[in-house]
C-alpha positions as semicolon CSV with decimal commas, in nm:
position;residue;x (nm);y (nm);z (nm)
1;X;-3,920;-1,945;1,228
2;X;-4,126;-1,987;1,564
3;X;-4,475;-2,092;1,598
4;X;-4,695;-1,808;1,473
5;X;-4,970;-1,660;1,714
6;X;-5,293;-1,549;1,601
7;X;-5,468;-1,539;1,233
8;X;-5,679;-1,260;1,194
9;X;-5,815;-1,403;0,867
10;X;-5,935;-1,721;1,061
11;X;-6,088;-1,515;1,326
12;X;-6,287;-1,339;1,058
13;X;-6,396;-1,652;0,929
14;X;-6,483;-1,823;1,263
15;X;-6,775;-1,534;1,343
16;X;-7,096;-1,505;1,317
17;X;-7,250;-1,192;1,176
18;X;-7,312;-1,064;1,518
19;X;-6,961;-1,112;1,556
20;X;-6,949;-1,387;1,750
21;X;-6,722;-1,718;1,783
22;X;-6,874;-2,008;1,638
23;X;-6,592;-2,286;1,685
24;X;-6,800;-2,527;1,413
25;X;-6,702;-2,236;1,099
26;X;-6,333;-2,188;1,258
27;X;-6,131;-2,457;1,065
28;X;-5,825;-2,471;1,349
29;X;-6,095;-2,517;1,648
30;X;-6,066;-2,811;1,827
31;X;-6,401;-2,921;1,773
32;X;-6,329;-2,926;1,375
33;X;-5,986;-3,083;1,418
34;X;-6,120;-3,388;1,593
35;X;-6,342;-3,401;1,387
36;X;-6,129;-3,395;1,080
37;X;-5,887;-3,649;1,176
38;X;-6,162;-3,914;1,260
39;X;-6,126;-3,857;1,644
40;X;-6,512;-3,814;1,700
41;X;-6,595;-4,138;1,539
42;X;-6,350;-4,306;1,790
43;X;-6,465;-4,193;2,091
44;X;-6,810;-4,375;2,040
45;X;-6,611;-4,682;2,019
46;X;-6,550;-4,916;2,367
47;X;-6,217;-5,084;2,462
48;X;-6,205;-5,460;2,612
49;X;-6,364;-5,283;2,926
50;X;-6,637;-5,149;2,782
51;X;-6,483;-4,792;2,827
52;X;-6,530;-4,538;2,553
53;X;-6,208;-4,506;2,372
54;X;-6,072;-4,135;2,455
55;X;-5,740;-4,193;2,608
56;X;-5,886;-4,359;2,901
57;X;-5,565;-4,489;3,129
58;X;-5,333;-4,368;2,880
59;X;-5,046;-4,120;3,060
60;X;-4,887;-3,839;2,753
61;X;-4,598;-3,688;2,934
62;X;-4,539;-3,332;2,810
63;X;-4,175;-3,217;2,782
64;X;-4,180;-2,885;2,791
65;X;-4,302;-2,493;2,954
66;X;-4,553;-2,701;3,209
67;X;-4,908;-2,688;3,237
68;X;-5,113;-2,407;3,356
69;X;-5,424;-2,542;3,587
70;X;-5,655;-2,334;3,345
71;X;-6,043;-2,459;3,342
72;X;-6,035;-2,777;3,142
73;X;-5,702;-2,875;3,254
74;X;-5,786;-2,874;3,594
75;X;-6,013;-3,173;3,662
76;X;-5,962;-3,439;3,897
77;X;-5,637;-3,657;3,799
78;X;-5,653;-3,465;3,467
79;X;-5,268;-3,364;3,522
80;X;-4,996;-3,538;3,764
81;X;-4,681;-3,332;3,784
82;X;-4,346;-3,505;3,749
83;X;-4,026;-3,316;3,871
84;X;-3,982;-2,921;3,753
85;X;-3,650;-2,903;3,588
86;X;-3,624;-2,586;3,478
87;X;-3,458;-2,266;3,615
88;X;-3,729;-2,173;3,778
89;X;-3,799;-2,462;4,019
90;X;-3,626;-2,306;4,287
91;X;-3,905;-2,044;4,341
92;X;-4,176;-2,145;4,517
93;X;-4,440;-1,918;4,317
94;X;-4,330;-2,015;4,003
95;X;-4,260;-2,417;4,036
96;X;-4,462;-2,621;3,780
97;X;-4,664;-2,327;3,675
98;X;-4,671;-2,234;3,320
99;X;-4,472;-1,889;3,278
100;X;-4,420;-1,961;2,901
101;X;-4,772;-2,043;2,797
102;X;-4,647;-2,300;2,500
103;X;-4,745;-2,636;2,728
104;X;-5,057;-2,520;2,823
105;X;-5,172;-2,498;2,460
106;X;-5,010;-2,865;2,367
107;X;-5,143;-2,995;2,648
108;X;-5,547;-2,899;2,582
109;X;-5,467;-3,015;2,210
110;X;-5,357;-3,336;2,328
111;X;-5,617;-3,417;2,634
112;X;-5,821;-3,076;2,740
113;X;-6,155;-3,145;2,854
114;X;-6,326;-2,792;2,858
115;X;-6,734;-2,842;2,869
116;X;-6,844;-2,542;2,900
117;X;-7,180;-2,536;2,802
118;X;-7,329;-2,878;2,813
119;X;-7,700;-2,916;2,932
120;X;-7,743;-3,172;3,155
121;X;-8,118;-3,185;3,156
122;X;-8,078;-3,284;2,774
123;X;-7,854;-3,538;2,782
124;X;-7,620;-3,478;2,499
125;X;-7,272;-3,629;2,568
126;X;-6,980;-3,392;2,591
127;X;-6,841;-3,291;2,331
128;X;-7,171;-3,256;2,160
129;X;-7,153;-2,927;2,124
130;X;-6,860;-2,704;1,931
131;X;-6,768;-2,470;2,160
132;X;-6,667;-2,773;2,413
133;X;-6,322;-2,741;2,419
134;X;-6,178;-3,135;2,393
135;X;-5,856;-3,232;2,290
136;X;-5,789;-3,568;2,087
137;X;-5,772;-3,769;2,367
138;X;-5,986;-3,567;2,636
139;X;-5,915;-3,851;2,936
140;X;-5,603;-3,935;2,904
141;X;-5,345;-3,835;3,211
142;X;-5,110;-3,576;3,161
143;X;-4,775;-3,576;3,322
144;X;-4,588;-3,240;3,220
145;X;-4,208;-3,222;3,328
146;X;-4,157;-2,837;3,340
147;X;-3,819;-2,721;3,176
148;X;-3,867;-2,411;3,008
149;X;-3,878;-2,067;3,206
150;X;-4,096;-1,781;3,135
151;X;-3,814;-1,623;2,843
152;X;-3,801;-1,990;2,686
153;X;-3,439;-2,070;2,862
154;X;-3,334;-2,428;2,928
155;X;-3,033;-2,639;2,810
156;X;-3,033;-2,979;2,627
157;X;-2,919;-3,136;2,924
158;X;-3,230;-3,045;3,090
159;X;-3,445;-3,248;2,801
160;X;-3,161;-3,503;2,822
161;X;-3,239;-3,521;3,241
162;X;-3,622;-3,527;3,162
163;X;-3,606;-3,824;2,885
164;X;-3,399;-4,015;3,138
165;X;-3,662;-3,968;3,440
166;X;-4,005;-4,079;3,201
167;X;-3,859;-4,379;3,121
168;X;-3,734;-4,481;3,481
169;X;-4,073;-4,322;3,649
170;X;-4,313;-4,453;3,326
171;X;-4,523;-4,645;3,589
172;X;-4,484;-4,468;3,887
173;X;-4,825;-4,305;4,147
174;X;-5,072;-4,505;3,947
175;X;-4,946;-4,321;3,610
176;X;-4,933;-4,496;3,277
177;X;-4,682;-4,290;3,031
178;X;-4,711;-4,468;2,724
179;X;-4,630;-4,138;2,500
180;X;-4,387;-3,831;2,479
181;X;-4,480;-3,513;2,352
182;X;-4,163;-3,331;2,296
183;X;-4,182;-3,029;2,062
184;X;-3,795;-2,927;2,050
185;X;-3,493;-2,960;1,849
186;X;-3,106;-2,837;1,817
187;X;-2,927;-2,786;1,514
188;X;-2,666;-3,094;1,636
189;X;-2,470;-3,223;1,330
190;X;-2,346;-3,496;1,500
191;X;-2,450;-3,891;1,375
192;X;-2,756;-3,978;1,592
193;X;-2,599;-4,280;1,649
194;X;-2,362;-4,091;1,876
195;X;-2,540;-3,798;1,994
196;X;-2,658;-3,798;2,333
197;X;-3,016;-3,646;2,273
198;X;-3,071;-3,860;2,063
199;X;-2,968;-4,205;2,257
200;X;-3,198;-4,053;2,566
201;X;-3,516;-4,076;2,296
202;X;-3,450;-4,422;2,154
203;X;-3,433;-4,510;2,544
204;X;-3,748;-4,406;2,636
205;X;-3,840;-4,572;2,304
206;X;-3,690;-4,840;2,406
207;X;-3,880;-4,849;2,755
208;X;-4,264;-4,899;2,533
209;X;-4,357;-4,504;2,509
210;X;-4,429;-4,403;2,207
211;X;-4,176;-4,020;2,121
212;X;-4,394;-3,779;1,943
213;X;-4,153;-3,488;1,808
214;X;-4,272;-3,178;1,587
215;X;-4,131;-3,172;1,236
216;X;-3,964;-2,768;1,253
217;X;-4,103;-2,417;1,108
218;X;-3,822;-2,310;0,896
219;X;-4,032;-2,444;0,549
220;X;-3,905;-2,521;0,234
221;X;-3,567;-2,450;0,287
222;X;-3,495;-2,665;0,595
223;X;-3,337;-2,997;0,430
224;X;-3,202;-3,180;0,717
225;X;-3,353;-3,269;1,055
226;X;-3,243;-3,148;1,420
227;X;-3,209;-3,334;1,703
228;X;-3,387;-3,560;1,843
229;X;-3,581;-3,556;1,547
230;X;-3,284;-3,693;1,272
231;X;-3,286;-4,039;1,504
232;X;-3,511;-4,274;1,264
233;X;-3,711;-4,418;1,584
234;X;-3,946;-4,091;1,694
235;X;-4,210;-4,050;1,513
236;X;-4,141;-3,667;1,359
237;X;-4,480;-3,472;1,271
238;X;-4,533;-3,205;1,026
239;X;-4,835;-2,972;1,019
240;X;-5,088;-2,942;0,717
241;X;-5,318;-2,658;0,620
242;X;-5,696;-2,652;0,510
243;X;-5,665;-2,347;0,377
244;X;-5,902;-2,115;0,561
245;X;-6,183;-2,396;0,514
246;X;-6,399;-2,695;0,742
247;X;-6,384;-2,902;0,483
248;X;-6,055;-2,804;0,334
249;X;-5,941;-3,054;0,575
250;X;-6,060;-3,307;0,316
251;X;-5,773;-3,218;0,087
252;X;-5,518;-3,020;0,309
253;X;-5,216;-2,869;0,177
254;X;-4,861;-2,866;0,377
255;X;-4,845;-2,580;0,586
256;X;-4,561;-2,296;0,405
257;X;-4,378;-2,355;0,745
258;X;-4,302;-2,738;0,767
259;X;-3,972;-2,838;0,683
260;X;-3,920;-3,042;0,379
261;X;-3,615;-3,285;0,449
262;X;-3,455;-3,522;0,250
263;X;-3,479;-3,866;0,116
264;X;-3,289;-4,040;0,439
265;X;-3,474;-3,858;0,653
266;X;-3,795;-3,652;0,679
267;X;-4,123;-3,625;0,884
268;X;-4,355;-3,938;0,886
269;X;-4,676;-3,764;0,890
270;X;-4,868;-3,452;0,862
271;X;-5,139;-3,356;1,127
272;X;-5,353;-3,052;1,207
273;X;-5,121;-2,749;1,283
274;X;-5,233;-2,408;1,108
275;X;-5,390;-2,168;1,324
276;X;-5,520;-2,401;1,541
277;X;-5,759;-2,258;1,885
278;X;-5,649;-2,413;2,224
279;X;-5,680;-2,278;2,565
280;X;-5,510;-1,969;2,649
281;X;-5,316;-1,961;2,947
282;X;-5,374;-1,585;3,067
283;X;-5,028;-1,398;3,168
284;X;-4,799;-1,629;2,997
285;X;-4,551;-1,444;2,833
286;X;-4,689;-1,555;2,490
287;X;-5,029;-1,407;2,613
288;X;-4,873;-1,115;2,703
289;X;-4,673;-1,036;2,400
290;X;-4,893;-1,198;2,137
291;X;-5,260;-1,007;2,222
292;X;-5,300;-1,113;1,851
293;X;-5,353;-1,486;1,972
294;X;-5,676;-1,423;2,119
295;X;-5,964;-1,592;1,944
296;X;-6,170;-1,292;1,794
297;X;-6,537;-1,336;1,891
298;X;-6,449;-1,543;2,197
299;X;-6,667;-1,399;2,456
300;X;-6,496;-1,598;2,733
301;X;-6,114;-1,508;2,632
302;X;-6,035;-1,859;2,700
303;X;-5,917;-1,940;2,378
304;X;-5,588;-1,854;2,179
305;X;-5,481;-1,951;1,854
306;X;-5,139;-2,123;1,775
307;X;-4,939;-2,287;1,429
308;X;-4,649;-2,444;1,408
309;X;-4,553;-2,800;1,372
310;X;-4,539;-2,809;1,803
311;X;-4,957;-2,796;1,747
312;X;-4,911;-3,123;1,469
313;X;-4,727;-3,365;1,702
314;X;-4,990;-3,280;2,018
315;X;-5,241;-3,369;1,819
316;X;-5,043;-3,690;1,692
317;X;-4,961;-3,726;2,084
318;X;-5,352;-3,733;2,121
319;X;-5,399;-4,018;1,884
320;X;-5,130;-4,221;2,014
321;X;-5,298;-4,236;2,320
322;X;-5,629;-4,338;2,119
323;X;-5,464;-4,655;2,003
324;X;-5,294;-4,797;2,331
325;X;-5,609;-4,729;2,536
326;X;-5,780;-4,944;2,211
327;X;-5,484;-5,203;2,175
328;X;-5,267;-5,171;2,514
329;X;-5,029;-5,442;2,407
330;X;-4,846;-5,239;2,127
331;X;-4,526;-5,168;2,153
332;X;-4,374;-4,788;1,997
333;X;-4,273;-4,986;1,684
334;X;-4,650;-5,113;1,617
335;X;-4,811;-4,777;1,696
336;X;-4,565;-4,589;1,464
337;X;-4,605;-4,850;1,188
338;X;-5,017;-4,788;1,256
339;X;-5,001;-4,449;1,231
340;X;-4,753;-4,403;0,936
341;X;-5,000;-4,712;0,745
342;X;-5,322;-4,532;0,739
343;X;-5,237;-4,176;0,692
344;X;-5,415;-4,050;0,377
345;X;-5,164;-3,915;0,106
346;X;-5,160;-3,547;-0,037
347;X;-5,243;-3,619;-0,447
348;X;-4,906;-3,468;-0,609
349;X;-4,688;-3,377;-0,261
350;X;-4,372;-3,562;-0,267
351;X;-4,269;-3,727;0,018
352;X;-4,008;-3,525;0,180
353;X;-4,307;-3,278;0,215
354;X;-4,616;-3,497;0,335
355;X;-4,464;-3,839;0,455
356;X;-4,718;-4,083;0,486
357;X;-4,974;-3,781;0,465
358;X;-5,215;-3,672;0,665
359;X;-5,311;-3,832;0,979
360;X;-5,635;-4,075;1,015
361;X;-5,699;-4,181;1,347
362;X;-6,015;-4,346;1,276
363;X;-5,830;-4,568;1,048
364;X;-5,515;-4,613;1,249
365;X;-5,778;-4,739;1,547
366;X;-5,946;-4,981;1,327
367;X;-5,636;-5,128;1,225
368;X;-5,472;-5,163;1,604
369;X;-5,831;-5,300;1,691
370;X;-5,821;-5,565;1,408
371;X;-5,494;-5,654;1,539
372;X;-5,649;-5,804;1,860
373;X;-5,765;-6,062;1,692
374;X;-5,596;-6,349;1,457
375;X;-5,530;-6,220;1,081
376;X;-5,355;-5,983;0,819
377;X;-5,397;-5,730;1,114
378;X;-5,229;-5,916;1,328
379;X;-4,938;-6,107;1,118
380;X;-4,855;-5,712;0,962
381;X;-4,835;-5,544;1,286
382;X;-4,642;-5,810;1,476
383;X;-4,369;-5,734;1,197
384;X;-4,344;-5,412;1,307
385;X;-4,001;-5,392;1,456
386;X;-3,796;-5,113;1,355
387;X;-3,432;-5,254;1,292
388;X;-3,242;-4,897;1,262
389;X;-2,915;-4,871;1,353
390;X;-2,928;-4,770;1,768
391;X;-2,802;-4,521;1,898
392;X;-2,473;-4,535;2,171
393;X;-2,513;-4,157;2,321
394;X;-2,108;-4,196;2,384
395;X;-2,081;-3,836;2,134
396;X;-2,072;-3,471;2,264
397;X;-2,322;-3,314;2,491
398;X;-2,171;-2,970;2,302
399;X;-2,239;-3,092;1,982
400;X;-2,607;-3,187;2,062
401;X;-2,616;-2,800;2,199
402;X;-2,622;-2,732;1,781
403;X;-2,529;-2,389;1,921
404;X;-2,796;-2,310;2,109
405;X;-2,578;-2,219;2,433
406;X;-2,674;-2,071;2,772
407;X;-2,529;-1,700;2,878
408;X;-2,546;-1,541;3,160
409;X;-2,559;-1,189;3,115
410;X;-2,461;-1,075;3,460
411;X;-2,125;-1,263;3,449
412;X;-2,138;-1,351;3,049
413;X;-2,044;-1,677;3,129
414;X;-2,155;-1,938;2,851
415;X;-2,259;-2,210;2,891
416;X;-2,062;-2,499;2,680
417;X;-1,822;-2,808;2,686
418;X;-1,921;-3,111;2,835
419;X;-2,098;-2,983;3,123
420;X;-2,470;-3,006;3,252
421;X;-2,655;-2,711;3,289
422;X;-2,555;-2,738;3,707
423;X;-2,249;-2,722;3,567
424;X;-2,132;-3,122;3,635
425;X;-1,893;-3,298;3,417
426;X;-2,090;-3,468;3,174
427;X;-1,931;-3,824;3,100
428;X;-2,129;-3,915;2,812
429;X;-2,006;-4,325;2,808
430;X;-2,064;-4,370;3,201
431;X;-2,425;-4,195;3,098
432;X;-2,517;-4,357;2,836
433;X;-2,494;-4,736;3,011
434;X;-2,746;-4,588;3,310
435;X;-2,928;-4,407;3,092
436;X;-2,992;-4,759;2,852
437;X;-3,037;-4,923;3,182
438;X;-3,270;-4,716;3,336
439;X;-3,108;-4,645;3,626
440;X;-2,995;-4,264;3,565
441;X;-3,202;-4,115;3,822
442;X;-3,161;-4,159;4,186
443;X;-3,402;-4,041;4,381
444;X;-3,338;-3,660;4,282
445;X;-3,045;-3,677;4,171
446;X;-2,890;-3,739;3,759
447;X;-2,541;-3,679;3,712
448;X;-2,408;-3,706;4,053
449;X;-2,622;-3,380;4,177
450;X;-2,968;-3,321;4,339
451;X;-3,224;-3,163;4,083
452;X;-3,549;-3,263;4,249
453;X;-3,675;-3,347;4,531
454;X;-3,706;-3,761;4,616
455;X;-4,069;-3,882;4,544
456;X;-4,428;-3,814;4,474
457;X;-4,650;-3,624;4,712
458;X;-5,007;-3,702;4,633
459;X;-5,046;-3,572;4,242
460;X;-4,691;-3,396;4,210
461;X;-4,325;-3,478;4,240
462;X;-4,143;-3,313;4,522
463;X;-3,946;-3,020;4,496
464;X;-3,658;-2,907;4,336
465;X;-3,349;-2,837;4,606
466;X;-3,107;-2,732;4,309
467;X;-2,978;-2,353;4,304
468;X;-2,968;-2,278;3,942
469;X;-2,595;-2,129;4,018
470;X;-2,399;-2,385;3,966
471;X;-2,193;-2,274;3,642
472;X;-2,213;-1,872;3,652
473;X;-2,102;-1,651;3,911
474;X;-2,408;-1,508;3,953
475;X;-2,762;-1,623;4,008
476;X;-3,015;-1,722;3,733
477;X;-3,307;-1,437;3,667
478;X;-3,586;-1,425;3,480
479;X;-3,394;-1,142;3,273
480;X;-3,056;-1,283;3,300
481;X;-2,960;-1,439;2,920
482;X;-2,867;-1,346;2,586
483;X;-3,002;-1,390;2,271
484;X;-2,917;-1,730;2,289
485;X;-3,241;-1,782;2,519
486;X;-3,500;-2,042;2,449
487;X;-3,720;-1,696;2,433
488;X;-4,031;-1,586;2,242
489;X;-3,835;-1,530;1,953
490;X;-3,668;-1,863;1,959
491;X;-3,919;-2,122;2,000
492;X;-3,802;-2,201;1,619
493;X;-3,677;-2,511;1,429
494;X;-3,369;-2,535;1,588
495;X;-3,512;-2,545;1,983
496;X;-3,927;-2,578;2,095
497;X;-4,087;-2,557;1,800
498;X;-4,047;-2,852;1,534
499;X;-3,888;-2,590;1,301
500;X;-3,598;-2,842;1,145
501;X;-3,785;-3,131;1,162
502;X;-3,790;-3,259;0,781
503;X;-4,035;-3,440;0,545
504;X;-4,141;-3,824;0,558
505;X;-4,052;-4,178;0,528
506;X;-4,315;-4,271;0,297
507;X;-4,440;-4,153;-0,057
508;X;-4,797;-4,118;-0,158
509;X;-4,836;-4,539;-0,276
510;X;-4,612;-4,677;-0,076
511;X;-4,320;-4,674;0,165
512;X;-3,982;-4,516;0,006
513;X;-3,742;-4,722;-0,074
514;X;-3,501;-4,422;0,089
515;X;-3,592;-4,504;0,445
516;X;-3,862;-4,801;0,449
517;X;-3,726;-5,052;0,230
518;X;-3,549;-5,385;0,246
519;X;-3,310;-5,254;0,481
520;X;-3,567;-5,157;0,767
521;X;-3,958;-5,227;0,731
522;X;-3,871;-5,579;0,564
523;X;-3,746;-5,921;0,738
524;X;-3,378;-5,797;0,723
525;X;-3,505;-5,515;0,969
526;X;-3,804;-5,545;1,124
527;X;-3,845;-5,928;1,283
């Protein structure tokens, strides 16, 4: 199941009589979801220097469609581009732009800054006012690494490529990429502790950023995890509902989509993710096939409404950035361990459903904060080390495909084996050292071949110099693949939306003794 566009029953609730848009009575708006999640509260909090904690000097990479320059995405060092690695870098027109429309609604959940009608004779801060459109962490830096097209196509080694360059380029043109949003998945059956996509997560785990994943859209009947998601290190998101409410938010329910996993395995947490309103990103494909997403009411067609479990890590993503602008000496482990700690538990959900439960930044901040100083805060977090078994990446680059396969339809070549998506051997054991290491990019090129272009140029990584034709006999198009296509249709569990991604790691009182126990969150596991 893919993320779902547009709720007309939420639009009817969000207007006024006169028909209007009034983002403080739409429970998915993004002035109710910070709200909900204790965001607000946060923001009138200062850091060490005195700075008001919204995700100020905090980087979120964004691995996925890009990042449209729409109004309140567009400010000054509000986005720095890393390298376009999708099939559409080659084109000049298209390069970093946002053909999909999927990033461009993350990325305002996660750090939009959208005032569009604050007074500045009054005084009022931003954000004030509801219809100021301000993601969860509304200054934080966003670095998007483009690698789906405008039909959804890319290959895993593409998000194995783009892992590989965050954690070599974390600190790189005055950036600061302490988290990952990556909303995809494959149905890979192989042991994580093999499997390539995995072992490229756990590195840039590895490396201090924090790997936000979505949980999957396939609901009830989903009972295993994809990949990256099944490697016990990323912190795996599912999406709760407030059931057509403000306040239902109180008491949410699990979204019908999220995948319920099992007891090894399973999202940690729930966050925000039923018909949530972010910023539209006008002639995307998803704007142009789902007319259904735009906000009702909205006057300034600005806004489009999104669920899925993709929405529920962003905003996670958001409030990871919260806590290392607020505590910038935790490491993934500690900021996991925060976040999974203070999450508020669904009364009579089991765990594979909720995890933890749902998300409480305002708590998770306090408790990161109280860790500065000497005490319980301190002594608990500082035994945060997750002790899982790590990953070697020395498996299949096939096998993490889960069958999600390229095609050319022009030549109906297929994409498969162990091959990159340039069509390079793809030795997964000589890989996996400079991948561990750090070293897997040079300059432009991964795997022996030139996908980018060398360095930074002001605010944006230089261009790509790759010609998409390296494994077909024809050229790539915009029309050119098969059902198997990362397309509109299949932005599901199983490849950009969080579809697979199962339950939790902790029950309502405590953490379970399936995945938390002795073995990992104790002495024998965490030092």
């Amino acid at each position: 199941m893919q993320d779902q566009w547009g709720d007309p029953v939420a639009d009817k609730v969000s207007k006024a009589l006169d028909g209007r848009y009034q983002a403080d009575k739409d429970p998915g708006s993004l002035f109710t979801v910070t709200t909900a999640i204790g965001a607000r509260k946060v923001w009138g909090q200062k850091d060490a220097a005195g700075r008001a904690l919204t995700g100020q000097g905090v980087t979120v990479a964004l691995l996925d469609s890009g990042v449209a320059p729409v109004k309140g995405l567009d400010g000054a060092g509000k986005v720095v581009y890393g390298p376009d690695l999708s099939l559409e870098s080659g084109s000049t027109a298209l390069h970093d732009l946002d053909t999909f429309g999927h990033g461009t609604h993350l990325a305002a959940i996660i750090a939009g800054e959208d005032v569009v009608d604050h007074d500045p004779v009054s005084g009022e801060p931003k954000g004030t006012k509801p219809s100021d459109q301000l993601g969860v962490a509304p200054d934080a830096t966003l670095l998007p690494l483009k690698l789906a097209t405008a039909n959804g196509s890319t290959d895993v080694s593409q998000v194995i490529a783009a892992l590989d360059w965050v954690s070599q380029h974390a600190h790189d043109n005055g950036v600061n990429v302490r988290v990952v949003n990556l909303s995809f998945g494959t149905d890979s059956l192989q042991p994580y502790q093999l499997d390539p996509l995995a072992a490229a997560a756990e590195n840039a785990w590895r490396h201090g950023i924090v790997v936000v994943v979505s949980g999957g859209n396939e609901g009830q009947q989903a009972f295993r995890l994809t990949d990256p998601a099944m490697d016990p290190y990323v912190i795996a998101v599912g999406a709760s509902d407030p059931n057509l409410t403000v306040g239902g938010w109180k008491t949410p329910t699990v979204a019908a989509f999220t995948n319920t996993g099992t007891a090894e395995r399973h999202v940690d947490l729930l966050a925000p993710g039923k018909s949530i309103t972010s910023l539209r990103d006008p002639g995307s494909s998803v704007d142009q096939q789902h007319p259904e997403g735009l906000v009702s009411g909205d006057a300034s067609t600005r806004l489009f409404r999104g669920s899925g479990t993709s929405q529920a890590a962003a905003v996670v993503s958001g409030a990871a950035a919260l806590l290392v602008q607020a505590n910038p000496s935790l490491t993934p482990d500690q900021v996991k361990a925060a976040l999974v700690g203070t999450a508020t538990p669904l009364a009579g959900v089991p765990a594979v459903s909720q995890g933890a439960g749902q998300l409480n930044v305002e708590a998770a901040v306090g408790l990161v904060r109280a860790a500065l100083k000497v005490g319980p805060a301190q002594t608990a977090l500082k035994a945060a080390v997750q002790r899982f078994p790590v990953s070697t990446g020395t498996g299949s680059l096939e096998a993490a495909r889960g069958g999600a396969n390229l095609v050319d339809l022009a030549s109906g070549t297929v994409l498969s084996g162990e091959v990159d998506v340039q069509g390079r051997p793809f030795r997964s054991a000589s890989w996996a050292k400079l991948s561990a290491a750090g070293t897997a990019w040079t300059g432009g090129v991964w795997n022996s071949a030139r996908w980018s272009g060398d360095g930074w140029e002001s605010a944006r990584w230089s261009g790509s110099a790759w010609q998409s034709a390296r494994w077909s006999s024809a050229r790539w198009s915009a029309d050119g693949w098969s059902s198997a296509r990362w397309s509109d249709s299949s932005w599901d569990s199983a490849r950009w939306s969080s579809a697979r991604w199962s339950g939790a790691n902790w029950d309502s009182a405590r953490w379970s003794d399936s995945s938390w126990d002795s073995a990992r969150w104790s002495s024998a596991r965490w030092s």
